[in-house]
N, CA, C and O atoms as a Tripos MOL2 file, in Angstrom:
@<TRIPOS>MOLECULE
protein
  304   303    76     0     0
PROTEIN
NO_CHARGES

@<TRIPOS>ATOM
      1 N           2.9080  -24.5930   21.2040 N.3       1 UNK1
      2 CA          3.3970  -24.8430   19.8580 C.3       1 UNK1
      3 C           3.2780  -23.5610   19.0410 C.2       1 UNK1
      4 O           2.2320  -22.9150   18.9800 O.2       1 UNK1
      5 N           4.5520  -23.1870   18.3340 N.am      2 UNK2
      6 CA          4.2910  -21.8060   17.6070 C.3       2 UNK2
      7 C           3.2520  -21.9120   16.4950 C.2       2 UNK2
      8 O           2.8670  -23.0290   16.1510 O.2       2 UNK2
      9 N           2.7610  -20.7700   15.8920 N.am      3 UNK3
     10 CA          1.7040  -20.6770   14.9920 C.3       3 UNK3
     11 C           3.1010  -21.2810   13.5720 C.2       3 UNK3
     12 O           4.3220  -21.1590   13.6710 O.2       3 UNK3
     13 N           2.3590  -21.8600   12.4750 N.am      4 UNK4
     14 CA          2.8440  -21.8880   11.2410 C.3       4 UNK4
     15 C           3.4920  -21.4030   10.3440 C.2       4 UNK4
     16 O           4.3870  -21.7810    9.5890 O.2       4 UNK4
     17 N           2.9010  -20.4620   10.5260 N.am      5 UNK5
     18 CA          2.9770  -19.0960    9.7380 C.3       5 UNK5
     19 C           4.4170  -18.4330   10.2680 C.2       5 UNK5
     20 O           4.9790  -17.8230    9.3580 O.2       5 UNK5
     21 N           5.1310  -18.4160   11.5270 N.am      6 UNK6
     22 CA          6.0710  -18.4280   12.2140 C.3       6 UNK6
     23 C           7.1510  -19.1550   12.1740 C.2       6 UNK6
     24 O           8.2750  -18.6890   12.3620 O.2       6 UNK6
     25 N           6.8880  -20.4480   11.9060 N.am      7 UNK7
     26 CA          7.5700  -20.8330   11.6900 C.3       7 UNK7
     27 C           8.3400  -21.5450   10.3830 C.2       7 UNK7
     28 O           9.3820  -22.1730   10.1950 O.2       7 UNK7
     29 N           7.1120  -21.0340    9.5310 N.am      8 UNK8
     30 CA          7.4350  -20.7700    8.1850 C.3       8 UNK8
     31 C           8.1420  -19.5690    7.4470 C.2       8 UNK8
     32 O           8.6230  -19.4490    6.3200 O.2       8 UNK8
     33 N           7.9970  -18.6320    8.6540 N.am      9 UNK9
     34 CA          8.8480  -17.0060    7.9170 C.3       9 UNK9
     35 C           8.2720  -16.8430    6.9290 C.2       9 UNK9
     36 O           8.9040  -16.2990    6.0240 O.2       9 UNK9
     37 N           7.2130  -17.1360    6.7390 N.am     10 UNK10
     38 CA          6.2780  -16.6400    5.8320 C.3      10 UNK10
     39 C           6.6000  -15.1270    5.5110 C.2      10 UNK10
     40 O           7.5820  -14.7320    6.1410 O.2      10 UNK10
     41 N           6.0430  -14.2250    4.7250 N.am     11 UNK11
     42 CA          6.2780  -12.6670    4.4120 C.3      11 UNK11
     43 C           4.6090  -12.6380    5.0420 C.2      11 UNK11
     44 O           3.8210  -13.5640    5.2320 O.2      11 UNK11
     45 N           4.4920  -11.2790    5.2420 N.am     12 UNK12
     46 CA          3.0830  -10.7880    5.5580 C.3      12 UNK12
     47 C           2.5720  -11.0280    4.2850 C.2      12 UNK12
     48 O           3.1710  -11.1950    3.2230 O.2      12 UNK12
     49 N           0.7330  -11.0160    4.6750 N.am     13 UNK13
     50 CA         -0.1590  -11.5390    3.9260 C.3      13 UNK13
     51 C          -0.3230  -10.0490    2.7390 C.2      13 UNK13
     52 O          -0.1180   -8.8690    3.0240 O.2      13 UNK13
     53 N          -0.7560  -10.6360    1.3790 N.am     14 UNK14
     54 CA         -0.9960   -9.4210    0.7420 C.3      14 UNK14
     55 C          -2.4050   -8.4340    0.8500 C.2      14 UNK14
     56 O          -3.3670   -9.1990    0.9220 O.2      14 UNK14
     57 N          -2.8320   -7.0710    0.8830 N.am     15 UNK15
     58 CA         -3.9870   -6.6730    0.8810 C.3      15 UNK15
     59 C          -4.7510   -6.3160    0.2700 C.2      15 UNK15
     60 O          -4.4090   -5.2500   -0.2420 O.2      15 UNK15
     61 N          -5.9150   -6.6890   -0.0730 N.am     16 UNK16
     62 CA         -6.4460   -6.4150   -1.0230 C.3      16 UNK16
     63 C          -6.4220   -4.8660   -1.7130 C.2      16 UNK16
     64 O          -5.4500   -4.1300   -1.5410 O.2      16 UNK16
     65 N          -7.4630   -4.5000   -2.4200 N.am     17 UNK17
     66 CA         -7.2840   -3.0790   -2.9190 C.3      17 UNK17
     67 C          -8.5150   -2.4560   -2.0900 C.2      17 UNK17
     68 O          -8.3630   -1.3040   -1.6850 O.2      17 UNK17
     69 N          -9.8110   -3.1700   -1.7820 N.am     18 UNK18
     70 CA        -10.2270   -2.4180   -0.1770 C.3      18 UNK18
     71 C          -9.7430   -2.2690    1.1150 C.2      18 UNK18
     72 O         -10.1270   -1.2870    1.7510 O.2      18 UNK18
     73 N          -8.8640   -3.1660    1.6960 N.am     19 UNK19
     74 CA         -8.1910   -3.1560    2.5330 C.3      19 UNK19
     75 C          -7.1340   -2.6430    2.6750 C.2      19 UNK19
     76 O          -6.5860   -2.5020    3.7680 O.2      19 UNK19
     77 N          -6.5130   -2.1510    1.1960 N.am     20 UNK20
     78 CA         -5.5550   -1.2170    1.7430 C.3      20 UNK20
     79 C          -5.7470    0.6430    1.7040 C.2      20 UNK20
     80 O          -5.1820    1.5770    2.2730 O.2      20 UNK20
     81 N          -6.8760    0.5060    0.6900 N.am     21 UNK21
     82 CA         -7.9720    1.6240    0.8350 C.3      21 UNK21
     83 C          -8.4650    2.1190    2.3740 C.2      21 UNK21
     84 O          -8.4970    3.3220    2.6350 O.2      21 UNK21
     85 N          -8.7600    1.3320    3.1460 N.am     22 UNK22
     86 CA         -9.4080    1.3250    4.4890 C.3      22 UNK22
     87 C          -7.7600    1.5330    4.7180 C.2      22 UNK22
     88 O          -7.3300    2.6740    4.5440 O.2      22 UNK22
     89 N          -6.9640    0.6350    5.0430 N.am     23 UNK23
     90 CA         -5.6370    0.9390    5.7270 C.3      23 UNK23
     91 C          -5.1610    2.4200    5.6540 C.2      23 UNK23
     92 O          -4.8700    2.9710    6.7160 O.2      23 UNK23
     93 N          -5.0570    3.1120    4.4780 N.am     24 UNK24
     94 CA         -5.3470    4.7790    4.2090 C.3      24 UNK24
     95 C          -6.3270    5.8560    4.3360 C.2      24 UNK24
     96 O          -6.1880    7.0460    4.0540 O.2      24 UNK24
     97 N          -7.4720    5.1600    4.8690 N.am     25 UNK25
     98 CA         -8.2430    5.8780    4.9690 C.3      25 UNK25
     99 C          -8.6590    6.5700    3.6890 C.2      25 UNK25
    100 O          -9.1460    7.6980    3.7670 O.2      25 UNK25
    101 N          -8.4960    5.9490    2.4590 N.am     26 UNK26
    102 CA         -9.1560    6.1220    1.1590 C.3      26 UNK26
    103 C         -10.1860    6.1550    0.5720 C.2      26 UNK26
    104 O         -11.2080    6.5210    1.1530 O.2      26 UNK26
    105 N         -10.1920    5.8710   -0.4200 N.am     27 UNK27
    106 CA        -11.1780    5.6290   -1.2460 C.3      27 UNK27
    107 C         -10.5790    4.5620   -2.1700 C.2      27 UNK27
    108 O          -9.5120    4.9050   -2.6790 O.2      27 UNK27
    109 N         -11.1690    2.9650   -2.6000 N.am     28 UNK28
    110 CA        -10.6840    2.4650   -3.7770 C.3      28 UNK28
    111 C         -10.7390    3.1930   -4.6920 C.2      28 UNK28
    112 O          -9.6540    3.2000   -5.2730 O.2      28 UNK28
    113 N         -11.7390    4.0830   -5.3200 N.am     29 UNK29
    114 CA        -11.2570    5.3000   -6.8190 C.3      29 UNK29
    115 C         -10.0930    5.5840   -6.3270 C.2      29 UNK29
    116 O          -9.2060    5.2690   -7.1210 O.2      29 UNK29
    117 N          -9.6590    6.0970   -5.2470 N.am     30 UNK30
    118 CA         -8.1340    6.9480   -5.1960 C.3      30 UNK30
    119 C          -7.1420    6.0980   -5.5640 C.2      30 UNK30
    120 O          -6.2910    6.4380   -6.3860 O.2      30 UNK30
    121 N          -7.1580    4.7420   -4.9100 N.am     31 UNK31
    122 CA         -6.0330    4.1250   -5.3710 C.3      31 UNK31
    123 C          -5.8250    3.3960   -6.7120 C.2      31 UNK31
    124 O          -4.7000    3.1520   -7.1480 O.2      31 UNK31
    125 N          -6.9260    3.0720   -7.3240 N.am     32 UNK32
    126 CA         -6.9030    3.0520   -9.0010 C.3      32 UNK32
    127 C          -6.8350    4.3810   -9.8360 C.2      32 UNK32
    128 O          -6.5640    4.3200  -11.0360 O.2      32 UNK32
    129 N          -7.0620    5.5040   -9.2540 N.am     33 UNK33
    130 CA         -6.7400    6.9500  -10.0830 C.3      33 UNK33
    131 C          -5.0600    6.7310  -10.1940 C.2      33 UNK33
    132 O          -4.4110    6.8270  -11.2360 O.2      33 UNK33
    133 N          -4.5040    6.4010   -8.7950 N.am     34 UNK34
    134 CA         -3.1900    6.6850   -9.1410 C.3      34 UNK34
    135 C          -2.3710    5.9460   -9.3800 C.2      34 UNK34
    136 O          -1.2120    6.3540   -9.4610 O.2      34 UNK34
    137 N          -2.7510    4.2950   -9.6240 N.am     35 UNK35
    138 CA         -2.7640    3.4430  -10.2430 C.3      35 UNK35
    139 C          -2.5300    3.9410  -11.6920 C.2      35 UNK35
    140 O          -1.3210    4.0090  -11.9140 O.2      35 UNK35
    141 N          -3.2480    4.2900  -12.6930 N.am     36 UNK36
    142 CA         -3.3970    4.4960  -13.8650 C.3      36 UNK36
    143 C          -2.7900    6.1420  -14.1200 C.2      36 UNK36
    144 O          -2.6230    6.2990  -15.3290 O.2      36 UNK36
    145 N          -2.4420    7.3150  -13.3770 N.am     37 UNK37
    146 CA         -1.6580    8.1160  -13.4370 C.3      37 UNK37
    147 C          -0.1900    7.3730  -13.2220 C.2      37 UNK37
    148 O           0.6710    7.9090  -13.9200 O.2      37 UNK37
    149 N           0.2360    6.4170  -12.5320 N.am     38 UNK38
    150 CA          1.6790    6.2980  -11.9050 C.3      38 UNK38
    151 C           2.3280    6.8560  -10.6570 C.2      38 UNK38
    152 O           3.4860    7.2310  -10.4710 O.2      38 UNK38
    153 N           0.8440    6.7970   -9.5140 N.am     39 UNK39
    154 CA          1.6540    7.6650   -8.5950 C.3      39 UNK39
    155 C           0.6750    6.8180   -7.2030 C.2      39 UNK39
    156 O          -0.2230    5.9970   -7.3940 O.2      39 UNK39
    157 N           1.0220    7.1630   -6.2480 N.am     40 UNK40
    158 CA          0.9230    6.2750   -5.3730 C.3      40 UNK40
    159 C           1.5000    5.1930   -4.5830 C.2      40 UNK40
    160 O           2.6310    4.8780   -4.9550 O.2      40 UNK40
    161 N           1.0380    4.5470   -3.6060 N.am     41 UNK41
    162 CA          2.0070    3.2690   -3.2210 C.3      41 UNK41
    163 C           2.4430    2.3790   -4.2510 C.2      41 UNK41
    164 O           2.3160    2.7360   -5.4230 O.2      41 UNK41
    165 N           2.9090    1.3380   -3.9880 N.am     42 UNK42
    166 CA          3.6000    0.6200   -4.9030 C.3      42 UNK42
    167 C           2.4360   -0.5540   -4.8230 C.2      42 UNK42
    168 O           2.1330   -0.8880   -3.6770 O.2      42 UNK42
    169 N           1.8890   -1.0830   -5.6860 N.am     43 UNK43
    170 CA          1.5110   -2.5910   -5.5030 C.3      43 UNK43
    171 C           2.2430   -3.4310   -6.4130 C.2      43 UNK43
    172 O           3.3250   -3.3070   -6.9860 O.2      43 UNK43
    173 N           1.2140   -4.4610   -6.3820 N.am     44 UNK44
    174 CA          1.5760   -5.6540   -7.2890 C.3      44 UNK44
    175 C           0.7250   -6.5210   -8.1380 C.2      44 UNK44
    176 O          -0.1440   -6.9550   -7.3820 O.2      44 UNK44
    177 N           0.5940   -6.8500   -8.9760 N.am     45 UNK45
    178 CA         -0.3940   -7.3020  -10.2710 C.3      45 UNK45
    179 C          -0.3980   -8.4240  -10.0560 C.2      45 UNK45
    180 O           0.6700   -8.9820  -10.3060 O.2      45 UNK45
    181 N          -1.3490   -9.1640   -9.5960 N.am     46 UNK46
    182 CA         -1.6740  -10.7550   -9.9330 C.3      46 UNK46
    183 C          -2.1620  -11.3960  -10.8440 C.2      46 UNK46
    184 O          -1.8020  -12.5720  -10.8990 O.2      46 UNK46
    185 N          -2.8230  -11.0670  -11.5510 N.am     47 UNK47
    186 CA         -3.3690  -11.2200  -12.7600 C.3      47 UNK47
    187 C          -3.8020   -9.5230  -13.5330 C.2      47 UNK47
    188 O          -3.4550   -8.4000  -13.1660 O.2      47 UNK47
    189 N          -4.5920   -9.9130  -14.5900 N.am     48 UNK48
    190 CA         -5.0690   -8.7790  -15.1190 C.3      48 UNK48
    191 C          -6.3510   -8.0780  -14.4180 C.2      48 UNK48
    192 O          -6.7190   -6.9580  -14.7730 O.2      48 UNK48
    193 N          -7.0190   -8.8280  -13.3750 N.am     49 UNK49
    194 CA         -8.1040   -7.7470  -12.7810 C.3      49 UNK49
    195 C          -7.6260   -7.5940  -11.2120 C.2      49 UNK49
    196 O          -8.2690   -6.9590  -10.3760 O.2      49 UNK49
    197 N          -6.2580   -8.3560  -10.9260 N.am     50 UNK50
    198 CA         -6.3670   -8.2960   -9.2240 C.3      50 UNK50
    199 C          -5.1740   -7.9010   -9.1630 C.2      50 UNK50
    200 O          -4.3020   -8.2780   -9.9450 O.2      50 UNK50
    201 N          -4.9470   -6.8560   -7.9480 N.am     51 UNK51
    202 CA         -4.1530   -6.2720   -7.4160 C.3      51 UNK51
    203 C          -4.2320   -6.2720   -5.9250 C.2      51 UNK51
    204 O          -5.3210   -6.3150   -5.3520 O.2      51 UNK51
    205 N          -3.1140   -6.2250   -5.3020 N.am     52 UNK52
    206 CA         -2.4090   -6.1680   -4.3110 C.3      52 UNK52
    207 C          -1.8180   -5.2810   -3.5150 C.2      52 UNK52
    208 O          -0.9970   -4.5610   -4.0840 O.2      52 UNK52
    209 N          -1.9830   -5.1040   -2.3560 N.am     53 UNK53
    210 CA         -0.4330   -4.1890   -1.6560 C.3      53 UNK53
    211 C           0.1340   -4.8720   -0.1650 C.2      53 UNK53
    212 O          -0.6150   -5.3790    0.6710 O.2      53 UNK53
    213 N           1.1240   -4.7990   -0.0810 N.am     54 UNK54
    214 CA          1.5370   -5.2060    0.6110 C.3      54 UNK54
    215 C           1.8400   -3.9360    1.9520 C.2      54 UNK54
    216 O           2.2070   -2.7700    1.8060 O.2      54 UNK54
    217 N           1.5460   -4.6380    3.1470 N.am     55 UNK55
    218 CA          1.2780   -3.6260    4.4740 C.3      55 UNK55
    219 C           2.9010   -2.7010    4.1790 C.2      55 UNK55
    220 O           2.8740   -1.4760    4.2990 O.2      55 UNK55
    221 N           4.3320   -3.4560    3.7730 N.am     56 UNK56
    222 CA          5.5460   -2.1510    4.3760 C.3      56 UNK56
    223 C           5.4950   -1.5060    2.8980 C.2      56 UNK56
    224 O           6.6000   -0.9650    2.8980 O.2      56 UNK56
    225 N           4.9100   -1.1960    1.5880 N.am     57 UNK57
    226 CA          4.7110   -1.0080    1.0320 C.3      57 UNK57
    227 C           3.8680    0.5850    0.9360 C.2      57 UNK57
    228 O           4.2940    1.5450    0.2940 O.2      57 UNK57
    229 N           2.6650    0.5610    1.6960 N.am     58 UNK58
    230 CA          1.5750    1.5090    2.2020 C.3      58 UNK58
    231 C           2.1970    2.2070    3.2390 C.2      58 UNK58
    232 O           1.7410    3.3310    3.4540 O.2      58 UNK58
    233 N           3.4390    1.6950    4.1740 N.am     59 UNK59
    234 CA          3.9640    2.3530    5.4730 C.3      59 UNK59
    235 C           5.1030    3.1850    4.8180 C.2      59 UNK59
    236 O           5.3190    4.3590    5.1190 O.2      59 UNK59
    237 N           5.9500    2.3450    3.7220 N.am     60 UNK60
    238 CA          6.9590    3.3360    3.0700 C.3      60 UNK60
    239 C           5.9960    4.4650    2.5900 C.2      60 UNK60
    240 O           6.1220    5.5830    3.0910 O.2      60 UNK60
    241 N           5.2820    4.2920    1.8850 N.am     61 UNK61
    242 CA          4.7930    5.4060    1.1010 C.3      61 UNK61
    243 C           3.9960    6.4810    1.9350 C.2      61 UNK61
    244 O           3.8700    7.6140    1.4700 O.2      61 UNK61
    245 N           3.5910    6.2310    2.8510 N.am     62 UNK62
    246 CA          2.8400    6.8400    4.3930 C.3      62 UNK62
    247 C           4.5140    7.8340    4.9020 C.2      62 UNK62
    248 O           4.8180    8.9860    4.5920 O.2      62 UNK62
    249 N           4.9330    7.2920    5.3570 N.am     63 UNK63
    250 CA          6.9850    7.6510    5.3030 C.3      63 UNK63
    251 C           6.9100    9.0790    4.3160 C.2      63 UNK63
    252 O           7.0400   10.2650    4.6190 O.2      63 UNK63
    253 N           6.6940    8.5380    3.2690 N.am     64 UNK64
    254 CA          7.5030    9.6500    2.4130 C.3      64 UNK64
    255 C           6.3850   10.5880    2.1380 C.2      64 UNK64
    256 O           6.7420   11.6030    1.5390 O.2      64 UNK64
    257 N           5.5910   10.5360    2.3180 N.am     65 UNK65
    258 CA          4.6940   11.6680    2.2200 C.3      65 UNK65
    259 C           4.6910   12.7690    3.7790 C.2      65 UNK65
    260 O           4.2470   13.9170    3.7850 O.2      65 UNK65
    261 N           5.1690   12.2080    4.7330 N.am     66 UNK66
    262 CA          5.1780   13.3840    5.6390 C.3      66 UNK66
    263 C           5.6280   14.9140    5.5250 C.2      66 UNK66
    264 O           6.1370   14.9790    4.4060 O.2      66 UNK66
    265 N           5.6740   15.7420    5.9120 N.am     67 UNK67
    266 CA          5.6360   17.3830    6.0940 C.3      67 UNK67
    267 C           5.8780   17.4800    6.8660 C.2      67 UNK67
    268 O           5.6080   16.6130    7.6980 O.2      67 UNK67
    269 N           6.6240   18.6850    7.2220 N.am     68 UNK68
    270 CA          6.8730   19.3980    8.3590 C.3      68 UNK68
    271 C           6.2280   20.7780    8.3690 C.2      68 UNK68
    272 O           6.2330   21.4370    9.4090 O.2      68 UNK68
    273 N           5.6230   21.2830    7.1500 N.am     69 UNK69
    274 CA          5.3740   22.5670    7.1650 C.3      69 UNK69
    275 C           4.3860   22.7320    5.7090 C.2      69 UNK69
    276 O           4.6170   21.9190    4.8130 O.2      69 UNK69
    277 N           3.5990   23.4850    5.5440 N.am     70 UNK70
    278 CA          2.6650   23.6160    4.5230 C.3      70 UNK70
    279 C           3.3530   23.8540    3.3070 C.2      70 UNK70
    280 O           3.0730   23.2830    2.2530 O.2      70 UNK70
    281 N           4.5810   25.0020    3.5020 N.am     71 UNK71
    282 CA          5.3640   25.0050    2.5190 C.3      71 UNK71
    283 C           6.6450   24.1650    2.0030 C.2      71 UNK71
    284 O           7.5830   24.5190    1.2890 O.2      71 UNK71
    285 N           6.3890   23.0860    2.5410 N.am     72 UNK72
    286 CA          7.2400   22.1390    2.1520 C.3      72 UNK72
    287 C           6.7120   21.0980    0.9620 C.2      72 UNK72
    288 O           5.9770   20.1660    1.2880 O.2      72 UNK72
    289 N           7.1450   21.3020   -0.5570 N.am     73 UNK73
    290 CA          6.5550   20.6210   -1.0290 C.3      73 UNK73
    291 C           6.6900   19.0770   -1.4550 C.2      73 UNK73
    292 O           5.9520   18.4350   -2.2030 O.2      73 UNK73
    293 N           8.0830   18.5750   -0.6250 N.am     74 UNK74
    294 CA          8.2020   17.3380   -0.6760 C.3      74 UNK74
    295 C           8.3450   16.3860   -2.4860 C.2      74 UNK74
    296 O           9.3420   16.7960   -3.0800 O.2      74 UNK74
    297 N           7.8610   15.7290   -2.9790 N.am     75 UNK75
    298 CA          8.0120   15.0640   -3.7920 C.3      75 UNK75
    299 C           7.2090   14.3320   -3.9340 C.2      75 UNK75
    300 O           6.8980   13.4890   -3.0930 O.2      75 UNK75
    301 N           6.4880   14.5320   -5.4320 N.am     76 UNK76
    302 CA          5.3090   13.3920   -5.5180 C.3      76 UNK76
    303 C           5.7620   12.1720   -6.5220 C.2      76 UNK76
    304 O           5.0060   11.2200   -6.7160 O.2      76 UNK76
@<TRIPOS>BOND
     1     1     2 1
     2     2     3 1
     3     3     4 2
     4     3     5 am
     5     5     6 1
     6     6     7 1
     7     7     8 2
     8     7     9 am
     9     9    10 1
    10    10    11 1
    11    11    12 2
    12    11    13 am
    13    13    14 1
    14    14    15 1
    15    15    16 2
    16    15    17 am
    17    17    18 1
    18    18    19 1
    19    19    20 2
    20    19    21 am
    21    21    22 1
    22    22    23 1
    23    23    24 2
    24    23    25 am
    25    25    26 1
    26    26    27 1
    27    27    28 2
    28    27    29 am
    29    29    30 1
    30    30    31 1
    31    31    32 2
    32    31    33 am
    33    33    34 1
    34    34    35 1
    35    35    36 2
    36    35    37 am
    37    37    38 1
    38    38    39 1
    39    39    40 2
    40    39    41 am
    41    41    42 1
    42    42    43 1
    43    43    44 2
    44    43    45 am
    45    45    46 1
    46    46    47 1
    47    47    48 2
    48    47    49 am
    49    49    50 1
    50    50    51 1
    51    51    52 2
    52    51    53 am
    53    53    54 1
    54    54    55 1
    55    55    56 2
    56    55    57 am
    57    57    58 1
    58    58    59 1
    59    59    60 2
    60    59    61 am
    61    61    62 1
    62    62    63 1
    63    63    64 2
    64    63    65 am
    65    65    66 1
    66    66    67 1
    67    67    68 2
    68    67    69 am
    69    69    70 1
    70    70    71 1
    71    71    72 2
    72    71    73 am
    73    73    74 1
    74    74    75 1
    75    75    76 2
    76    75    77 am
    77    77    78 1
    78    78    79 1
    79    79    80 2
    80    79    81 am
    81    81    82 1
    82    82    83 1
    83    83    84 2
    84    83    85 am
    85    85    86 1
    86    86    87 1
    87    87    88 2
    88    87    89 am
    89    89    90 1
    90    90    91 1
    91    91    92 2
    92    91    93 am
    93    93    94 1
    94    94    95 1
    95    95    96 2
    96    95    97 am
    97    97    98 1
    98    98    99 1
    99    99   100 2
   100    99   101 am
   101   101   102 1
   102   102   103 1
   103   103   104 2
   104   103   105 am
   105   105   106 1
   106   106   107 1
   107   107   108 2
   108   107   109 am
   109   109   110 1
   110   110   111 1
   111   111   112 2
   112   111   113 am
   113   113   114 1
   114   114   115 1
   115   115   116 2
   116   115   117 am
   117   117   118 1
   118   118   119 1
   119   119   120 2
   120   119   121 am
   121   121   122 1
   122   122   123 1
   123   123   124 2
   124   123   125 am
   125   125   126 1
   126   126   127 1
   127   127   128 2
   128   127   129 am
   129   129   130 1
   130   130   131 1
   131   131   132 2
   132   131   133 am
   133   133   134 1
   134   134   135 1
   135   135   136 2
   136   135   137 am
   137   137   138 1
   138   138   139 1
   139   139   140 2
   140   139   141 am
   141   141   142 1
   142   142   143 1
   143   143   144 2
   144   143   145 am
   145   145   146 1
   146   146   147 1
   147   147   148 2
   148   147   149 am
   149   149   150 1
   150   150   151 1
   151   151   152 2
   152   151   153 am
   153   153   154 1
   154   154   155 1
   155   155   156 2
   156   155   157 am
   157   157   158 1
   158   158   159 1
   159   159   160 2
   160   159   161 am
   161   161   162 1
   162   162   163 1
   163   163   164 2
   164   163   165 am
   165   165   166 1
   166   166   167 1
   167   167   168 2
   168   167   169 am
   169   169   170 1
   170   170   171 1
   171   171   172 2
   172   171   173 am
   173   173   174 1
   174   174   175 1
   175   175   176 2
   176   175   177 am
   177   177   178 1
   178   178   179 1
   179   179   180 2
   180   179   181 am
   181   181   182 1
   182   182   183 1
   183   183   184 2
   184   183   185 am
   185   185   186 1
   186   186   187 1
   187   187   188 2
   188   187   189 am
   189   189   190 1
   190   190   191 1
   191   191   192 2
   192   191   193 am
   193   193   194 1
   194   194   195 1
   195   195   196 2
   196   195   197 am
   197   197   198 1
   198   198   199 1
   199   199   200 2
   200   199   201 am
   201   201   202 1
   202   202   203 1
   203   203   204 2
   204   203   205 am
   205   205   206 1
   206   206   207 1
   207   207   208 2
   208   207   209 am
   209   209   210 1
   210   210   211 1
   211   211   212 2
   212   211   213 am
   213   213   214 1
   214   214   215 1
   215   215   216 2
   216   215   217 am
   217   217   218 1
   218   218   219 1
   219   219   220 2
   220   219   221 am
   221   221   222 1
   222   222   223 1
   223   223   224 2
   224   223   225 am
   225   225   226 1
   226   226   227 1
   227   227   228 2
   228   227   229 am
   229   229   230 1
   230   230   231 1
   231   231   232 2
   232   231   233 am
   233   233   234 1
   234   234   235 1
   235   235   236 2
   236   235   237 am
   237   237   238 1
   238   238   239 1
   239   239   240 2
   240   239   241 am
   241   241   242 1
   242   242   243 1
   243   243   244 2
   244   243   245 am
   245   245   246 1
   246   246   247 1
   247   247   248 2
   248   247   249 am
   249   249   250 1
   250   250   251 1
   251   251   252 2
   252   251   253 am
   253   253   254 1
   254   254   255 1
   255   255   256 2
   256   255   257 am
   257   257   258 1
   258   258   259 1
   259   259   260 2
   260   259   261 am
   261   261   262 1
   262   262   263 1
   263   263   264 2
   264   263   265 am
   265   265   266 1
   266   266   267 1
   267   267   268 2
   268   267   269 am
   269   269   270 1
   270   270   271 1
   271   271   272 2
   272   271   273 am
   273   273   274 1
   274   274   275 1
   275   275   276 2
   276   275   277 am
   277   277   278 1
   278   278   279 1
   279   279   280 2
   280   279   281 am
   281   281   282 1
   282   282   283 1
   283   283   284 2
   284   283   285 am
   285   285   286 1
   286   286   287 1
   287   287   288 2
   288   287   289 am
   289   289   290 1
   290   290   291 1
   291   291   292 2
   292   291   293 am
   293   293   294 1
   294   294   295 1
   295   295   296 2
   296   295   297 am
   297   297   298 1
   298   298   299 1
   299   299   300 2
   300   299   301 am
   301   301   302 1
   302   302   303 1
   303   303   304 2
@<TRIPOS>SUBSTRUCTURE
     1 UNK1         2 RESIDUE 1 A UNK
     2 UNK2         6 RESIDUE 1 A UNK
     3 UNK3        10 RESIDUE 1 A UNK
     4 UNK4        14 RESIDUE 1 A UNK
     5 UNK5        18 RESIDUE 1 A UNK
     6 UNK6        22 RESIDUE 1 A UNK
     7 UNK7        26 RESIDUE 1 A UNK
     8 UNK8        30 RESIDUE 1 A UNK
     9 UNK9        34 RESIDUE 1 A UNK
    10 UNK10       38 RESIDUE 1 A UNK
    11 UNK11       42 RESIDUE 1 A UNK
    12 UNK12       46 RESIDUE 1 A UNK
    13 UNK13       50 RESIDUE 1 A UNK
    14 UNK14       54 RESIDUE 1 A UNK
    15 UNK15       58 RESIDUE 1 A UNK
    16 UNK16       62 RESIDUE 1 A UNK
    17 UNK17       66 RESIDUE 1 A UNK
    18 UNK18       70 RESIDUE 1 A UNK
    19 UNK19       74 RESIDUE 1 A UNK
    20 UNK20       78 RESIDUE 1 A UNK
    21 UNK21       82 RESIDUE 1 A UNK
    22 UNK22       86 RESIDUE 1 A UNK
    23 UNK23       90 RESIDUE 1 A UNK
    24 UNK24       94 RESIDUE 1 A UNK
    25 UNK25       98 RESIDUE 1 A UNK
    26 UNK26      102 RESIDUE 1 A UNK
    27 UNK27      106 RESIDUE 1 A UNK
    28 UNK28      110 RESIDUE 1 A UNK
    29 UNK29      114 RESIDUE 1 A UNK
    30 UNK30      118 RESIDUE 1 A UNK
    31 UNK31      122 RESIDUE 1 A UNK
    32 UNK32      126 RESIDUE 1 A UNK
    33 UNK33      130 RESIDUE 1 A UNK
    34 UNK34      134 RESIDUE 1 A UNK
    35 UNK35      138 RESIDUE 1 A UNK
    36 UNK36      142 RESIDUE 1 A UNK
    37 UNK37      146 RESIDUE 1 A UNK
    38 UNK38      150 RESIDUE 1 A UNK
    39 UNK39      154 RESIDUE 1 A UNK
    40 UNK40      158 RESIDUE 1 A UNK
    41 UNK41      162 RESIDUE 1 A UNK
    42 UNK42      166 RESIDUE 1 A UNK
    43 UNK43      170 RESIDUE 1 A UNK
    44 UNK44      174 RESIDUE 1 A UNK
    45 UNK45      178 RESIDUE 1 A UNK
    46 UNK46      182 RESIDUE 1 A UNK
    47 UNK47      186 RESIDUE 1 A UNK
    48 UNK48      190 RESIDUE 1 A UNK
    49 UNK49      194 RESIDUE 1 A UNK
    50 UNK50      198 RESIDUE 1 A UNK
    51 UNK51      202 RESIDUE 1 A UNK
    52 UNK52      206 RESIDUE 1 A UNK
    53 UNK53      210 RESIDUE 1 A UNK
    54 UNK54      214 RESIDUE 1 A UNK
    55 UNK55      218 RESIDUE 1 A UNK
    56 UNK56      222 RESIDUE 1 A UNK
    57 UNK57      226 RESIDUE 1 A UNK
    58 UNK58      230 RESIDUE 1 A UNK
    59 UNK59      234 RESIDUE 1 A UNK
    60 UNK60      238 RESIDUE 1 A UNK
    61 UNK61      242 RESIDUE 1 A UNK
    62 UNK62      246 RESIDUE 1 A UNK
    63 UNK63      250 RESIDUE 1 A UNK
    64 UNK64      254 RESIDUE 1 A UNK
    65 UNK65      258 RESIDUE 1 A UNK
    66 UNK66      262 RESIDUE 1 A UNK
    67 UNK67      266 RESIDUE 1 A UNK
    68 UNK68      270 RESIDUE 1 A UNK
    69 UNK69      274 RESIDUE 1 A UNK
    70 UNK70      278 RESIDUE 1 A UNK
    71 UNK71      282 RESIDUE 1 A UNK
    72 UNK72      286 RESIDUE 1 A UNK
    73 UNK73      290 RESIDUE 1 A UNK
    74 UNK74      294 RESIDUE 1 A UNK
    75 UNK75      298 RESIDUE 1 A UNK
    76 UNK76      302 RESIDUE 1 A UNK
């Protein structure tokens, strides 16, 4: 019998703001610094103290930060 979740087409689960910290190999300060600058992955606001990210969210933004060369300064 398939799992639920499967057969619900559910979307992937959301991650917390340690877990997607750990998923980057971060720091939670890093991802609330750039939180409150405007720069960083994208999340999502659930209320006023909880936040979110979603896993293709952290992979786009993983994406666009690659280099090919030191002097490539890409786009922040």
């Amino acid at each position: 019998m398939p799992a639920i979740a499967s057969t619900l087409n559910l979307p992937a689960p959301l991650l917390t703001e340690v877990e997607a910290a750990t998923y980057l190999n971060l720091t939670r300060r890093a991802l609330q610094a750039w939180r409150y600058q405007g720069r960083g992955p994208k999340y999502v606001k659930i209320s006023a103290r909880a936040v979110r990210y979603r896993v293709e969210d952290l992979q786009h933004w993983v994406e666009t930060r690659l280099r090919t060369s030191t002097s490539d300064p890409g786009h922040e």
